[in-house]
Structure formats: C-alpha cells, structure tokens
C-alpha positions in Angstrom: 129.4 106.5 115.5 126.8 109.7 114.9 124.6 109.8 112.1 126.8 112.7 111.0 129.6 110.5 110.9 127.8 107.4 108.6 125.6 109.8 106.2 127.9 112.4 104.5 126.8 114.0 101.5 127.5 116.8 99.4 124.8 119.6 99.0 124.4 120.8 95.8 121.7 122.8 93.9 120.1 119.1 92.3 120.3 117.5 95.7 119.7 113.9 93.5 123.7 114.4 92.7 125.2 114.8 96.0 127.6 112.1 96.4 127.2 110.6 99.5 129.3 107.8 102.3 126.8 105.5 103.8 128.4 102.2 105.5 131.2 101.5 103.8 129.5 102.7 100.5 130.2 105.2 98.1 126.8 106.2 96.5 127.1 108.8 93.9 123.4 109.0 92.2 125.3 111.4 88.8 127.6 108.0 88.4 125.3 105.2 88.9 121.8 103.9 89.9 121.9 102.5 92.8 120.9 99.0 93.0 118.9 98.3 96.8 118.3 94.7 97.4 115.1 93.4 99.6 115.9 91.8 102.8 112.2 90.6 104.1 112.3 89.0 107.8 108.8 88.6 107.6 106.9 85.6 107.3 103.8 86.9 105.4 105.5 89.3 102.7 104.0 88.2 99.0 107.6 87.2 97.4 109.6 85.6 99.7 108.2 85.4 103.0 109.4 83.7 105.9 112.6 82.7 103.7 115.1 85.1 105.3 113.8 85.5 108.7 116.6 83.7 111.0 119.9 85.5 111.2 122.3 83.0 109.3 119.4 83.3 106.1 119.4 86.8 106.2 123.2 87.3 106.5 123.6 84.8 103.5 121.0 86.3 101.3 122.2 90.1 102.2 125.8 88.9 101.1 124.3 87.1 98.2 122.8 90.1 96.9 125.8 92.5 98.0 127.9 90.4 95.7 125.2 90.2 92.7 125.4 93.8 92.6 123.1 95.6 95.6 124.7 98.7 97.6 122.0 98.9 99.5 120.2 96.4 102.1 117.0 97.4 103.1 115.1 95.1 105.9 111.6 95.2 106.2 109.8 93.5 109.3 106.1 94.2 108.6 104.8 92.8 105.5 103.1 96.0 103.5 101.2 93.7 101.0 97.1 94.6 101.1 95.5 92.4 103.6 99.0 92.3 105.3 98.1 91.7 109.5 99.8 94.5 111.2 102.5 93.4 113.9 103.3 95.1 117.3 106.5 97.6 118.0 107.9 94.8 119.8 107.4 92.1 117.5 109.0 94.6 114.7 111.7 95.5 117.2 112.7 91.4 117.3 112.3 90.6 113.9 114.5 93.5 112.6 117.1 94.7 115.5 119.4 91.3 115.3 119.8 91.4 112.0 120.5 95.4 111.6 123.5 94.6 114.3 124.7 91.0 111.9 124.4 93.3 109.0 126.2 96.4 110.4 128.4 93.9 112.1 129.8 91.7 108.8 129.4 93.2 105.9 130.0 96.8 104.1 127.2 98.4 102.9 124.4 100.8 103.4 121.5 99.1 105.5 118.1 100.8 105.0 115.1 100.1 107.8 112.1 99.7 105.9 109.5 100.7 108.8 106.9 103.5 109.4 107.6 103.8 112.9 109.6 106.6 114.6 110.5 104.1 117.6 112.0 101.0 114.8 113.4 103.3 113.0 115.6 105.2 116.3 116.7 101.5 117.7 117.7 100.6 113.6 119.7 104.2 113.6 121.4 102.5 116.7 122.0 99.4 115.8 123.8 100.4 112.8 121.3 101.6 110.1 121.7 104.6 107.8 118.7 105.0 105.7 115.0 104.7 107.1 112.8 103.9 104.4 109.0 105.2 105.1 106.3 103.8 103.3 104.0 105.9 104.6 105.8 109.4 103.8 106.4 110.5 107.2 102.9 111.1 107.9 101.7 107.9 109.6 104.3 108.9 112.6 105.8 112.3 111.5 108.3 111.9 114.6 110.1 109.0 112.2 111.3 112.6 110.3 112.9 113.7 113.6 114.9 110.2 113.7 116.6 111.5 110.5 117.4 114.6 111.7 118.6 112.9 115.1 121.4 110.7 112.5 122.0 112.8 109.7 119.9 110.0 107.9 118.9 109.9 104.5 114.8 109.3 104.7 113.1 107.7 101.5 108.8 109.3 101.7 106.9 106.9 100.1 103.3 108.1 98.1 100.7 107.2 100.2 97.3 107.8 101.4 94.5 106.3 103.6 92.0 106.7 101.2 92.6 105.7 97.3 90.4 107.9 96.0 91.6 111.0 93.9 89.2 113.8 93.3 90.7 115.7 90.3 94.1 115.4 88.4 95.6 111.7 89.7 98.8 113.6 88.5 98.2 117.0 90.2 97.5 115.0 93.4 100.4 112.6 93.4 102.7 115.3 93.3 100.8 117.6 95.9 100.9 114.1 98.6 105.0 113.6 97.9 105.7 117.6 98.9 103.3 117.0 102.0 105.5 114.7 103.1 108.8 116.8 101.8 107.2 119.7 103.8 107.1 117.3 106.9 111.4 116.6 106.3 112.1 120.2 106.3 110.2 121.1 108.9 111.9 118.6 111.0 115.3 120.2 109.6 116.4 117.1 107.4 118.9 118.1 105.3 117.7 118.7 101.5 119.8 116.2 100.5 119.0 113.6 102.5 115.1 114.0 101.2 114.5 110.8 99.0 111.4 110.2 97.0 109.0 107.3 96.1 106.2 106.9 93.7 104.9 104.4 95.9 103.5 101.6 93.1 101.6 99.7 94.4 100.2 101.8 97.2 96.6 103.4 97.5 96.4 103.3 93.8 94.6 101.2 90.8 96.1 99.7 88.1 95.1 102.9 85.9 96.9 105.2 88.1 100.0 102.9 89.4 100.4 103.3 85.3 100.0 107.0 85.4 102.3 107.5 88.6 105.3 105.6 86.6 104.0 107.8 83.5 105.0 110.9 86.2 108.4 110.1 87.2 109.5 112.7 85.2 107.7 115.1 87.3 108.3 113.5 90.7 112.4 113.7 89.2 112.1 117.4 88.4 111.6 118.4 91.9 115.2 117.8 92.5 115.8 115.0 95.3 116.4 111.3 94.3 113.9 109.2 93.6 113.5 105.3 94.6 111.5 102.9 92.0 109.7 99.9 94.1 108.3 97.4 91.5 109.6 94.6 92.1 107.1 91.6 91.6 104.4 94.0 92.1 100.6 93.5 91.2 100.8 96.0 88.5 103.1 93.7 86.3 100.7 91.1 87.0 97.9 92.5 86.1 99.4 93.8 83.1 101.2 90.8 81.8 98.5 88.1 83.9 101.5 86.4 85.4 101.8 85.3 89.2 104.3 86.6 91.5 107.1 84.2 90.5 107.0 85.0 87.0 107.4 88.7 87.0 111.1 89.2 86.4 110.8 90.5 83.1 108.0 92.8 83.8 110.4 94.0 86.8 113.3 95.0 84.4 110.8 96.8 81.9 109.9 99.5 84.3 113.2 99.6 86.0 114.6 100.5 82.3 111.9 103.0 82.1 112.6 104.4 85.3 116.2 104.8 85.0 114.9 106.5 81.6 112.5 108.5 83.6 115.0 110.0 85.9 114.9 107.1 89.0 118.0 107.0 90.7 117.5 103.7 93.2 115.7 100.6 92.3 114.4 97.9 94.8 114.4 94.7 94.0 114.3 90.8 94.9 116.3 89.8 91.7 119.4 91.9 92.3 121.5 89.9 89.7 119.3 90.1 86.6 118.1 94.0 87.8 121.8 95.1 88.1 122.6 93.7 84.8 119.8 95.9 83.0 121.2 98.6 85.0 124.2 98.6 84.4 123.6 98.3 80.7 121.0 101.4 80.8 123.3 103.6 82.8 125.8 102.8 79.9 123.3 103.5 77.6 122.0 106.6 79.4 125.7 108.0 79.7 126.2 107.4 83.2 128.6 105.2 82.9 131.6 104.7 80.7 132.4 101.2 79.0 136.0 100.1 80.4 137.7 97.7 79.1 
C-alpha cells in the first residue's frame, strides 16, 4: 500500500479541518480532538520506561489504549527526556520496526513514528506507519520531510532549538522557529495538509516560557494547520504543582482542557482513559460534539 493510499485527506482553506483516512481511522480534527496514546519501547523514557518494550507489552498496551479511547499510536524508540543517552539508527531500527509491523499487523488504527531520523522514519513508512512525528521540526535531518512526501504522510514539526536561549519576544520567536520548520515541509512538497504543528513543551524552554508557549496556542492555531499538545507528565506540571512524575494526572488534563480551548486539535498522552474522558466532555462543551443519547 502507498502512502497515497493510507493518508487521504481533504484540502481545504483551514487545512486543521481536512478530514482525513489514516489505518483504519477516520480522523476528522472539525468533529473531534484526537486522542494519541504513548507507546514508549524505550527503557530510559521518564514515565514508563522499559514497561512496553517487548512485542506482546506493547501489543497489549497499544490495544489497551485503543479501546480507552486513543486513535492514534505513536511509538517512540529514543527516550527525549534531558539527559536522555542517544541510541544508534540500528538500535532505533530494532526497538521500533517489530512492533510498527505487530501494530500495523493486528489492530486498526493510525500508528505514528516518533523519531527524528529520516532513515527510522522511511523503514516505519514501510512497515506500516502513517504519521512521523519529529521532535526536532524537520531540521535535525530535513531529509525526514522528504519521507512524507515519499508516503503522502502527515508530519507533526515539533518547537525546537539547540540553544534555549531567546533574544527578544519568546513569543515572536516561537512562532518564527515553527514556520522554519513549515518552510522546510513545503519545500520538500508536503501537502499543506499534511503539515502538523507542536508547541514542543517541554523542549529548549524554561518553566516561564513552556508557560508562555501554551499562553500562544492561539497564535500557533491561527496559522491554519493542526496542532498537537505534548504534556503529558511533563516537568512543567511538576514544577508548577511540585508533584513527581506519577502524580501529574490532573495537571495533564488542566492544560489538555486549555488546549482544546486554545485551538489544539491532538493531545498525547499516557493516561488515554482519564484524558479522553475530559475530551470528550470539552469537545461537548466547545461544540464539537453533539450529546446523543
């Protein structure tokens, strides 16, 4: 099957509407926010590492979290957390390919490479992946951009930078580093509507200023492509709240209710059945969604 074949969406003049076929999955970001669930094969990530990295875990956890409410599976092989030790192509290659095929394989749904390079992200594409998820924005390994292209691939391009350190408006520069990376996609002919966006909590930022990126998602929304919320268990709910990492659920859903009210249109999360609950209630809330009964 060609990339053409798994990622079809409909362009229109907000590309964060298109509607859009991705394994199995009808995603339709003017109906619903999508729920993506974390699938870590890592044994050094800061939530749950180690826990899903043999093939039967991860198959149970990724249908765990399919039936809690995630469309979206997205397997990361490299741990991103700071201090994280970097691992090799091939090590990447083992830890991630098998399970890409299992998930591909059994279950229907949308399977999302987390991985910034171009070589993981083309043997993913093969194996059966439709999104590539880039936490370094397409400018670590700007080839990754021509892997999208190659599959007709949605690409998510993460806020990052090498050096944390903002010169004048934190705002005016956050927006400048996410169309650096949008000019990379469209130069590489990926489809407007397969451009997603990330504010990149978390990354190459302080606590002040992961505060001020989620205080921009209204900007980052207003340039017209979907946008993905990361916060899951991250550093600036325990900073704000002085919890440790197991004790940040409800720091989790209060900015994934103020992204959704911020324009977000995907959340990724480890607690995919509390999360989708609070989404599903905002989207009600927000009008998305219609109560049925």
């Amino acid at each position: 099957m060609n990339g053409e074949e798994r990622s079809v969406c409909a362009v229109e003049l907000d590309y964060a509407k298109a509607p859009y076929r991705l394994g199995g999955m009808d995603i339709d970001f003017s109906k619903e926010t999508v729920v993506m669930g974390i699938l870590n094969v890592t044994p050094d990530s800061f939530s749950d590492g180690g826990r899903y990295s043999h093939l039967d875990a991860a198959l149970r956890r990724a249908t765990e979290m399919l039936k809690d409410g995630a469309k979206i599976i997205d397997i990361g092989g490299e741990s991103t957390r700071p201090g994280h030790t970097p691992v090799s192509l091939e090590e990447e290659l083992q830890r991630t390919i098998p399970i890409v095929e299992a998930l591909a394989r059994e279950l229907d749904c949308a399977i999302s490479i987390d991985t910034y390079k171009a070589a993981v992200a083309q043997e993913a594409m093969k194996a059966g992946a439709h999104i590539i998820n880039d936490v370094w924005g397409a400018k670590r390994e700007p080839r990754i951009a021509d892997v999208a292209k190659q599959y007709g691939a949605p690409i998510i391009l993460m806020h990052n930078r090498e050096r944390a350190i903002y010169e004048g408006d934190f705002g005016d520069e956050f927006i400048a580093d996410i169309e650096g990376s949008i000019a990379i996609a469209r130069n590489a002919g990926i489809a407007e509507c397969n451009i997603w966006l990330d504010p990149g909590i978390g990354f190459a930022k302080s606590l002040d200023e992961n505060i001020e990126a989620m205080q921009n998602l209204d900007r980052l929304s207003d340039l017209g492509y979907p946008v993905l919320l990361g916060t899951s268990k991250k550093s600036l709910i325990g900073k704000v709240l002085d919890l440790p990492v197991q004790e940040r659920l409800e720091g989790t859903g209060a900015t994934v209710c103020y992204g959704i009210e911020h324009g977000c249109h995907i959340v990724r999360v480890h607690d995919v059945k509390a999360i989708a609950r609070m989404v599903r209630m905002m989207d009600v809330l927000t009008g998305k969604q219609k109560v049925k009964f």
